[in-house]
C-alpha positions as CSV (number, residue, x, y, z in Angstrom):
1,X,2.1,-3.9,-15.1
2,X,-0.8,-2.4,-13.2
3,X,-3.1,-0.2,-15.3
4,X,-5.6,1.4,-14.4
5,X,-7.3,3.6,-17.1
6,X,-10.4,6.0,-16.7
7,X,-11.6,4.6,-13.6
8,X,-14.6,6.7,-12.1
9,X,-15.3,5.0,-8.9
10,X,-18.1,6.4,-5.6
11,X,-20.4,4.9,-3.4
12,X,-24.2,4.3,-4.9
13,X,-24.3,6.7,-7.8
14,X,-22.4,9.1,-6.1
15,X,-19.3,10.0,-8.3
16,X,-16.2,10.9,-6.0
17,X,-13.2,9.6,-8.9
18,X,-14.0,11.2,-12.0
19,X,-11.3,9.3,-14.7
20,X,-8.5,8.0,-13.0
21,X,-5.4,7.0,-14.5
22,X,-2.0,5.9,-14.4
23,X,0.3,3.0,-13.8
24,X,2.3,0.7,-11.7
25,X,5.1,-1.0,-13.6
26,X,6.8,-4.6,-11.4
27,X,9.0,-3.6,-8.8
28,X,7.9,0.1,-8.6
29,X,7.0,1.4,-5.2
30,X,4.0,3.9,-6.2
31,X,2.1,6.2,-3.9
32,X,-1.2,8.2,-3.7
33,X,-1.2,11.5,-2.1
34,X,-3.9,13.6,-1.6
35,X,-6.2,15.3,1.0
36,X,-8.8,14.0,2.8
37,X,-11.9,13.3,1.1
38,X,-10.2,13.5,-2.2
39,X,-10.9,9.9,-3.1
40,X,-7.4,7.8,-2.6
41,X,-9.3,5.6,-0.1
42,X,-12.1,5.1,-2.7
43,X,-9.8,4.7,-5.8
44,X,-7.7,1.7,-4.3
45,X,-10.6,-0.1,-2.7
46,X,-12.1,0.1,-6.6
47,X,-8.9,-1.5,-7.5
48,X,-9.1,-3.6,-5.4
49,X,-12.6,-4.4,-6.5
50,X,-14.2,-4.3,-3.1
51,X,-16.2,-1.1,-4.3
52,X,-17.8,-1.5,-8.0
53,X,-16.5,0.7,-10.7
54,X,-19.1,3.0,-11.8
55,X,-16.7,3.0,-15.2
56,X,-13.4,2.8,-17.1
57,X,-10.6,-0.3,-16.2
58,X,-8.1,-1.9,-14.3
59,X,-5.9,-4.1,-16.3
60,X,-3.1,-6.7,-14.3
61,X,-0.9,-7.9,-17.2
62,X,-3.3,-7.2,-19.4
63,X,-5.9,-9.2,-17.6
64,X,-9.2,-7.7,-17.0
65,X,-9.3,-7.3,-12.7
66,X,-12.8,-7.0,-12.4
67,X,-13.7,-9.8,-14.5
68,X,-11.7,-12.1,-12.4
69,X,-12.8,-15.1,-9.7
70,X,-12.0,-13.4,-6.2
71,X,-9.8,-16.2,-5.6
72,X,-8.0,-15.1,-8.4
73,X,-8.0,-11.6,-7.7
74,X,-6.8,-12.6,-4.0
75,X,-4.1,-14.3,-5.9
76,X,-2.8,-11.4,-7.7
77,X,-3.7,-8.4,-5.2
78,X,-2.9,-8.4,-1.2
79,X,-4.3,-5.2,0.8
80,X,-2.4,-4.0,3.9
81,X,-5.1,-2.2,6.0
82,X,-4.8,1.0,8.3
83,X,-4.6,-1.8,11.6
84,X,-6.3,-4.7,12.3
85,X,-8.0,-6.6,15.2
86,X,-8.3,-10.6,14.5
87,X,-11.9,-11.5,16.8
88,X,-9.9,-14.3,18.6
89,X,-6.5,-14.2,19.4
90,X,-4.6,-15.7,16.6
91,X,-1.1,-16.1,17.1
92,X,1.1,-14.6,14.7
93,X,1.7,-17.4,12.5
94,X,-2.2,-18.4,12.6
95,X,-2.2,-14.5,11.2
96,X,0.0,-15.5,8.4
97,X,-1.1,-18.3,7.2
98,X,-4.5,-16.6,6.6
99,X,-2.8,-15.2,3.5
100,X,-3.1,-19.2,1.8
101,X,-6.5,-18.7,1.3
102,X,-6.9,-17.8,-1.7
103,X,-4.7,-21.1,-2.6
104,X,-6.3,-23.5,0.1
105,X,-10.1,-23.0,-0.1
106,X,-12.4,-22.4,2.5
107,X,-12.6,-26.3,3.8
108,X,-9.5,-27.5,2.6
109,X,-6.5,-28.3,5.1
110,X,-3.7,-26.1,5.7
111,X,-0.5,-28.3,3.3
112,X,2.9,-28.1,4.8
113,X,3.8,-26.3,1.5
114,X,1.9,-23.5,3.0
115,X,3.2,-23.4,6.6
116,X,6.7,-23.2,4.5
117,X,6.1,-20.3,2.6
118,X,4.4,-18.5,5.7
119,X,7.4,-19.3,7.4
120,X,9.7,-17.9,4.8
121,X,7.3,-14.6,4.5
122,X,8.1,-14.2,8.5
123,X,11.8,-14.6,7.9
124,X,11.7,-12.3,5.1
125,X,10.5,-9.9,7.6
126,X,12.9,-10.5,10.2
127,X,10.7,-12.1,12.4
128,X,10.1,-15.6,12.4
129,X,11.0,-15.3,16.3
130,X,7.1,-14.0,17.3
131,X,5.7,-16.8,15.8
132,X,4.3,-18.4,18.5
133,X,3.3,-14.5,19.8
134,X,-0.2,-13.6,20.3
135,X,-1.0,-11.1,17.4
136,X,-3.3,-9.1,19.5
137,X,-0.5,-8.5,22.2
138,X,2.3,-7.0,19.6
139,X,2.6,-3.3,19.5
140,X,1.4,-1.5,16.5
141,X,4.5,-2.0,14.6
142,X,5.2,-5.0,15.1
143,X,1.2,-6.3,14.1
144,X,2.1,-4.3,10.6
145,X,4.7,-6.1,9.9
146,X,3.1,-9.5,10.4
147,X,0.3,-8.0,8.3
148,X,2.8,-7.4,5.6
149,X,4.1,-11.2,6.3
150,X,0.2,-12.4,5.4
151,X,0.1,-10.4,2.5
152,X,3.7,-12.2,1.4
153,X,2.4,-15.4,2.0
154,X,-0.3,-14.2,-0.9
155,X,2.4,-14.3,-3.4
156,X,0.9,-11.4,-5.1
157,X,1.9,-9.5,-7.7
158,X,1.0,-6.3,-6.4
159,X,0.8,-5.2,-2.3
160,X,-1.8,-2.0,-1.9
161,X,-1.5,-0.2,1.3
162,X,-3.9,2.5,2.7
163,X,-1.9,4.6,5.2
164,X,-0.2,1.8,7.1
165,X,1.8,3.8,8.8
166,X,-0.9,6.6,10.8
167,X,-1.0,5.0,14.3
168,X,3.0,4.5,14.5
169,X,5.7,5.9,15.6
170,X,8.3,7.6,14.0
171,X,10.6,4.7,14.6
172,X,8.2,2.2,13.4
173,X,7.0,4.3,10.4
174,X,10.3,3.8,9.6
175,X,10.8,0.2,10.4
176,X,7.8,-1.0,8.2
177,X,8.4,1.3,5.2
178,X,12.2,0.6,4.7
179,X,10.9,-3.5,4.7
180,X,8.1,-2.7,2.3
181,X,10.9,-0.9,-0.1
182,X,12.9,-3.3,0.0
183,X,10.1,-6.2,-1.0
184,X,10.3,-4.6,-4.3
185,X,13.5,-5.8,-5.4
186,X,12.0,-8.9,-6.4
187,X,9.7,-7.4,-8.5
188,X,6.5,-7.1,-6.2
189,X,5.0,-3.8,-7.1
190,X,3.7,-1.3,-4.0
191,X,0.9,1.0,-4.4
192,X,0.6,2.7,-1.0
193,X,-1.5,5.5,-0.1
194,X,0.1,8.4,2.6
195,X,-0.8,11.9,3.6
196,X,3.3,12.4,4.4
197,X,5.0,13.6,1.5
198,X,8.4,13.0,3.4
199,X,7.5,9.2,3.1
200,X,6.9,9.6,-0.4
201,X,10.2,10.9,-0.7
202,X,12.0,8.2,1.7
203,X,10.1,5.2,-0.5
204,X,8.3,6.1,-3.7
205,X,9.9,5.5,-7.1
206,X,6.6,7.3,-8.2
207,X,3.8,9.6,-7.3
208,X,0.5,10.4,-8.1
209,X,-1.5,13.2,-6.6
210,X,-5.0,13.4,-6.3
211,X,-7.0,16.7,-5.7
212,X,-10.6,16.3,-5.4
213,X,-11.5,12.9,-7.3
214,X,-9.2,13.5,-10.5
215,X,-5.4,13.7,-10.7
216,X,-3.7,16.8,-10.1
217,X,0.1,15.1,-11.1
218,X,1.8,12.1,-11.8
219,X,5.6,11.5,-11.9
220,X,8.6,11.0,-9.5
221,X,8.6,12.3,-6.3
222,X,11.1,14.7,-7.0
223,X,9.0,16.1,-10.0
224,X,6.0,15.9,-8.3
225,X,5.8,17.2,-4.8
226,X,7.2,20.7,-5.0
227,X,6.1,23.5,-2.9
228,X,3.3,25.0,-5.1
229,X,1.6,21.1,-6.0
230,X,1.2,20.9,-2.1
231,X,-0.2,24.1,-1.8
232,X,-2.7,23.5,-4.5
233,X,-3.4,20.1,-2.4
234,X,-3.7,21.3,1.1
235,X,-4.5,24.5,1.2
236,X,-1.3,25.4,3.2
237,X,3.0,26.4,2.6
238,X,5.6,23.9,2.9
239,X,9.0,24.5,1.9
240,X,10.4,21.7,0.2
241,X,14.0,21.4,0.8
242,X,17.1,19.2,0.4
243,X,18.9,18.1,3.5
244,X,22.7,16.8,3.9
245,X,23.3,13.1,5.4
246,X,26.3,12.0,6.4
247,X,27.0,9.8,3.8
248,X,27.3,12.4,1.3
249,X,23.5,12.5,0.0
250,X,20.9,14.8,-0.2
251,X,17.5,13.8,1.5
252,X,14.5,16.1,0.5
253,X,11.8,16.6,3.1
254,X,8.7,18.8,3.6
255,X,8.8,21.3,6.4
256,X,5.5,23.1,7.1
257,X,5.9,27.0,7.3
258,X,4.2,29.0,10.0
259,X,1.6,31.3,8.5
């Protein structure tokens, strides 16, 4: 269980979360919506403990985050960023095993232990093939997904994504969110930040939405993002509606409405 309770989080003394709270239980895929400049970015990188909490907690089983070692932390937490550009070009399993860190130390040697469990967080993935790939030469889905392989190799308890999926395709937006939902099923929570509400929808066990540093609602998606919530958050109409799929289901999406 993830808990964070209270948190007020900015940049210097500037205040941009005022009292944040909910939680993330194991094996719940939970996302942050909200507008820009509303604080998502801020809150998770507080989380995360890379920006100091100007108050309240964050609690990981009960453990106090901030009070831990950051090789702890890096033990318990893996971030996915937006994209990411290695300075030299690492090859994709040079990539991966970058997520043993926090378990080799800065000097040690890399164990064969390791280069097994990086291996096994590339075949979780599907693609234990591009290991000998240059990282830098994949195409924007495919470098995701070997980001998400380095944050397996973490063994964390809890992945934390901000927007991973803005510079991809529709296909690949896809691609790397039905993988993510499905790393839950062994009890690895998700806390993922998105401006698309339809991804919320096609992932999320739970949502919490953020208007301008506070939360505006917190519950399924379902209960959650409905046409006057997103209208409060951006300012504009969507219908929210439920579409037929051919295998019987009903798949609720967010059209924007012309105005």
């Amino acid at each position: 269980m993830l808990e964070v309770m209270d948190l007020r989080a900015g940049y210097g003394k500037e205040e941009i979360v005022h009292g944040v709270s909910f939680s993330v239980r194991d094996g719940e895929f939970a996302c942050i919506m909200g507008a820009n400049g509303c604080g998502k970015t801020t809150t998770i990188k507080t989380i995360l403990n890379i920006l100091k909490p100007l108050g309240g907690r964050v609690r990981l089983d009960g453990e106090d985050v901030f009070a831990m070692k950051n090789d702890r932390r890096a033990q318990c937490f893996a971030y996915i960023p937006q994209s990411h550009t290695p300075p030299f070009p690492f090859t994709v399993a040079d990539v991966v095993l970058l997520g043993r860190t926090p378990y080799i130390g800065n000097f040690a040697h890399v164990r064969e232990s390791d280069r097994i469990i990086a291996y096994q967080a590339l075949k979780q993935l599907s693609i234990e093939h591009m290991g000998d790939a240059v990282y830098s030469e994949l195409s924007g889905g495919q470098q995701q997904l070997v980001l998400i392989a380095r944050a397996l190799a973490q063994q964390p308890k809890v992945l934390v994504m901000d927007e991973p999926t803005a510079s991809l395709d529709f296909g690949n937006q896809q691609l790397v969110l039905s993988r993510m939902r499905k790393l839950t099923e062994d009890g690895t929570g998700v806390l993922m930040v998105t401006h698309d509400p339809s991804h919320a929808f096609f992932c999320a066990d739970s949502v919490v939405m953020m208007g301008q540093g506070d939360v505006m609602a917190a519950g399924t998606p379902r209960e959650v993002i409905t046409q006057d919530n997103l209208l409060a958050m951006y300012g504009q109409k969507i219908c929210v509606a439920d579409v037929p799929m051919p295998d019987g289901e009903a798949a609720r999406v967010c059209v924007p409405m012309m105005v």
